[in-house]
C-alpha positions as CSV (number, residue, x, y, z in Angstrom):
1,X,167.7,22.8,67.6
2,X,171.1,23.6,68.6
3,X,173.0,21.1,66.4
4,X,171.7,22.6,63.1
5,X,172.7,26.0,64.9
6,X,176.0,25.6,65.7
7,X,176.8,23.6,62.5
8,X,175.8,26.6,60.1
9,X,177.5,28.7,62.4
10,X,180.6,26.8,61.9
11,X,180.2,26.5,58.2
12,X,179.7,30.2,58.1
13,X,183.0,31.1,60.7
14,X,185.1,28.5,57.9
15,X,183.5,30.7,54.9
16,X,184.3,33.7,56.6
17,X,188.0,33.2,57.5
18,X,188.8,31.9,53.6
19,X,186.6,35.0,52.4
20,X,187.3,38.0,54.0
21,X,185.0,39.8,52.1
22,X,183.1,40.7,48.6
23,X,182.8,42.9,46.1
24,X,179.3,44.0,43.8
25,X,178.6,46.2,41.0
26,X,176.2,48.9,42.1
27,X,174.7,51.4,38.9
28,X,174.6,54.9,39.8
29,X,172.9,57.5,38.1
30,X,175.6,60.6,37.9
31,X,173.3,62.9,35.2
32,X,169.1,62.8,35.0
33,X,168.2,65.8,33.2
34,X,165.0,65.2,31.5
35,X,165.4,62.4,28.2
36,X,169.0,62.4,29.1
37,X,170.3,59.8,31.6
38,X,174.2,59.0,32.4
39,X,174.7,56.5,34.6
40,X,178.0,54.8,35.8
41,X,179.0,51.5,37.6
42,X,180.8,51.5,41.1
43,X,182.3,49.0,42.1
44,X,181.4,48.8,46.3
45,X,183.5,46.3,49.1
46,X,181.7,44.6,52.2
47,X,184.7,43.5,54.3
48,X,185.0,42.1,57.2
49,X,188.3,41.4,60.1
50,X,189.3,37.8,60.1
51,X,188.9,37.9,64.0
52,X,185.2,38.2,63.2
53,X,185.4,34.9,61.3
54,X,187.0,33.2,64.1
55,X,184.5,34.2,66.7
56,X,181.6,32.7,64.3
57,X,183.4,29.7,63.7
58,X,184.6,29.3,67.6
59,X,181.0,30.0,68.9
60,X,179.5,27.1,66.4
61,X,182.1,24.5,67.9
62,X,180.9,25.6,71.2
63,X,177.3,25.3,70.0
64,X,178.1,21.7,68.5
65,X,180.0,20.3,71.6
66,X,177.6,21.6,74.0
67,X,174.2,19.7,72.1
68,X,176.1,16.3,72.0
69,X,176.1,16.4,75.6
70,X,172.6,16.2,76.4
């Protein structure tokens, strides 16, 4: 159970460091009065510290090492 643990910790620590975060379209409605609707697109960020990546990606080595000793 471990193994597949730490390895899609790892993969996900690697993604992480290479992407530091994303960016999505999100539609807002800025007017709703009655048959008339305005709405707008805003563009939000999810971001993340590199550090972050590094502890994910450090913790799933850990992971990985300490299953192939048993």
């Amino acid at each position: 159970m471990n193994k597949p643990l730490g390895l899609i910790l790892t993969i996900l620590g690697i993604a992480m460091l290479v992407w530091t975060g994303f960016t999505y379209t999100k539609k807002e409605k800025i007017v709703d009065a009655g048959p008339i609707q305005i709405s707008a697109d805003k563009e939000k960020n999810v971001n993340w510290p590199p550090y972050v990546g590094g502890i994910v990606l450090i913790a799933g080595v850990v992971i990985l090492v300490g299953s192939k000793k048993k």
